[in-house]
C-alpha positions, 0 to 999 in steps of 0.5 A, a space after each residue: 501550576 493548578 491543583 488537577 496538574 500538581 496532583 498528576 504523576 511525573 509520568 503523567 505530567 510528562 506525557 501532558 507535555 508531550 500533547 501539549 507540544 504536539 498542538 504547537 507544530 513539529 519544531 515544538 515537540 522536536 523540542 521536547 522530545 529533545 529535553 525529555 527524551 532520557 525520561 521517557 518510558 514506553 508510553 511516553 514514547 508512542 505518545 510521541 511517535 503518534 504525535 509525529 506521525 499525525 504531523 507527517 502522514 504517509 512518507 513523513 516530512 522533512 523532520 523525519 530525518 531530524 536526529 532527534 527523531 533518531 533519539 527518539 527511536 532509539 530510546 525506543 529500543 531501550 524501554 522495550 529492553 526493559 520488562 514491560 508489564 503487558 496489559 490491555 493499556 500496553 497491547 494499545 500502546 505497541 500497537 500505536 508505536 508501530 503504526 506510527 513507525 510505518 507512517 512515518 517511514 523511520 527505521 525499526 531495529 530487528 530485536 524491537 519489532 521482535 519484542 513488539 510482535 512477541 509482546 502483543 500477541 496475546 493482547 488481540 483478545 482485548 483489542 478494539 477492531 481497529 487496534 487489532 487491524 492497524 497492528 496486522 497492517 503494521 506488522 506486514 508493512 514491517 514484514 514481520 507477520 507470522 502465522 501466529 499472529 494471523 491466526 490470533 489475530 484473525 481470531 479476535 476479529 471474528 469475536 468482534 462480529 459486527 463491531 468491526 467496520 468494513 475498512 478493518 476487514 478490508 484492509 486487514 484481509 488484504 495485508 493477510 492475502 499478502 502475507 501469503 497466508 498459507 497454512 495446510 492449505 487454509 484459505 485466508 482466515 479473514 475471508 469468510 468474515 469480509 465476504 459476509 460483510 460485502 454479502 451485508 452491504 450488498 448495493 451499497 458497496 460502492 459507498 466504501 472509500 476506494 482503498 477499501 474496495 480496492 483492499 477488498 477486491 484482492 483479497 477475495 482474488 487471492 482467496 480465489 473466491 467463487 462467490 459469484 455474489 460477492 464477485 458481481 458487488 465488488 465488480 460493481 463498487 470498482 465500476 461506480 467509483 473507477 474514477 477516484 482509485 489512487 494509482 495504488 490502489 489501481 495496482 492493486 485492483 490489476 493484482 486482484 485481476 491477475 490472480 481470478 481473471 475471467 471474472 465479472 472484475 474485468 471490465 471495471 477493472 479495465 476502466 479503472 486502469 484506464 483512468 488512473 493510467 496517466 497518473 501512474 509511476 514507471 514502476 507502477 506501468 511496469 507492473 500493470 502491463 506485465 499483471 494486465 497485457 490485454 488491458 494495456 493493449 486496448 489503451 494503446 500504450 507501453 514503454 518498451 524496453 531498448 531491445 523492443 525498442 530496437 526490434 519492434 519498432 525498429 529504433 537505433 540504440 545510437 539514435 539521439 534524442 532530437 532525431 527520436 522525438 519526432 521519428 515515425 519509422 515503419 519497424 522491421 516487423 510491420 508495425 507502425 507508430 500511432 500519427 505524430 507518437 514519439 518515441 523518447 529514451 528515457 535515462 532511467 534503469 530497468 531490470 531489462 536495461 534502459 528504456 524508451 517511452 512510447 507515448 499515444 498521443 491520441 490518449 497521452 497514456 504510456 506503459 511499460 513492457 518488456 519485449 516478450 510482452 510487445 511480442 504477444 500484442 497484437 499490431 491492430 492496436 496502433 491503428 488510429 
């Protein structure tokens, strides 16, 4: 052991460790958090967590459901039993823990998250932008935003001026919007500063990265912005980068539409959706063809629900896969499937029952909608 290691105190040297464990892969730090977890204080713990949550990314890995992951949240839960001195290392330190625990996608009991959010609420005034961005997020990722939090933390960021980077206004105003901020009919609190930033940016908007413009452009929805300023640069972001918007960010962008249509965010909208449509999840084409029927008209596309199925395109419940593969009936009601269309049940549950996928296979796009929704649309869309 070298003099600089010997000299470092046992809370040191075990954090060290941890780090050290950290660059040798997951099995290597499941390890030590195994042998070490019952000394751990709360900075060992979210140094930890921060390892494992770099590893794993979004949803985690496979190690997620390890048990020594469950050891380690659970000492969780003890060291913020005890008395935790908050200063400015400890309102970092909370903020990491819970950025981590929703990377990683791991449980929070209630009483810990409680504590956490108590504890860090005075310590936005000494946080660094991106601390005070990531501890919002997290908090709504954990539903566990107040409005007391949004207006402090609102606040902070204010005093930060241009220290904060677009990427925290965006997604901090966007986890804001929703929060459903709503306190005597106050507008989003983050608003005003985003718009100035988007004003700031002004031509260059389109550089962001695509969450961030898709961030941005519901919170501005949500706020109901008439800034025609900030609505024409944020409609100009969406169009130059329609084709590298995630399927949910994409949904993201049909929310912003659905709460300020008829603005200049429609037809770039309409392109991203168009786009991303084949990629989407069956709860992702739910959601966009109920928040944008219009644009899902124009792409010729739905999954119906059985009752639609039945009704409008005029299919049997008792049909059987092999005869509905390649039926291409005229339906009760007039309207007509696209040339060589399938109509295929699919063994999935929806709120409004089983449903049946139509696919275009001029696009090879395919949405759903409910009946009521298939009722408002207009035939001439199946015309090849």
């Amino acid at each position: 052991m070298n003099v600089n290691s010997s000299s470092k105190s046992p809370q040191a040297r075990l954090n060290g460790r941890i780090i050290t464990a950290g660059k040798d892969g997951s099995e290597k730090l499941l390890q030590c958090i195994d042998e070490t977890v019952d000394q751990m204080n709360l900075v060992h713990v979210s140094t930890a967590l921060h390892r494992l949550a770099r590893m794993g990314g979004p949803g985690g890995k496979s190690f997620v459901a390890d048990p020594r992951v469950a050891r380690l949240m659970a000492r969780l839960d003890e060291t913020c039993c005890h008395k935790i001195h908050w200063n400015a290392k400890a309102f970092g330190v909370a903020s990491i823990v819970l950025w981590a625990v929703v990377t990683l996608q791991v449980p929070m009991s209630a009483a810990t998250l409680t504590l956490l959010r108590q504890g860090i609420l005075p310590g936005f005034v000494v946080m660094k932008p991106q601390e005070i961005s990531n501890t919002v997020t997290s908090l709504h990722a954990l539903q566990g935003l107040t409005v007391e939090v949004v207006l402090a933390a609102s606040e902070a960021m204010a005093a930060c001026g241009s220290e904060s980077s677009h990427t925290c206004l965006a997604q901090m105003s966007k986890a804001i919007a929703e929060y459903g901020f709503a306190i005597q009919d106050c507008r989003n609190p983050m608003l005003p500063m985003l718009e100035e930033r988007i004003m700031t940016c002004f031509g260059a908007m389109h550089q962001w990265v695509p969450r961030d413009t898709a961030a941005a452009a519901y919170a501005v929805a949500q706020g109901r912005s008439r800034n025609a300023r900030v609505l024409t640069e944020v409609a100009c972001a969406i169009d130059k980068r329609a084709n590298h918007f995630a399927t949910a960010d994409v949904v993201a962008l049909c929310r912003a539409l659905a709460l300020l249509p008829g603005t200049p965010l429609d037809k770039p909208i309409s392109k991203a959706v168009h786009k991303a449509a084949a990629a989407f999840s069956f709860s992702q084409r739910k959601e966009v063809s109920i928040l944008c029927p219009s644009i899902c008209q124009r792409a010729g596309i739905m999954v119906v629900d059985q009752d639609a199925a039945s009704t409008v395109l005029g299919t049997d419940e008792s049909d059987t896969e092999e005869s509905d593969m390649d039926h291409t009936r005229t339906s009760k009601d007039g309207w007509v499937l696209p040339t060589n269309a399938s109509v295929v049940p699919i063994i999935q549950s929806f709120p409004n029952g089983n449903a049946n996928l139509v696919v275009n296979p001029q696009t090879g796009y395919c949405l759903w909608v409910t009946a009521h929704d298939l009722a408002l649309a207009q035939p001439s869309r199946y015309e090849d």
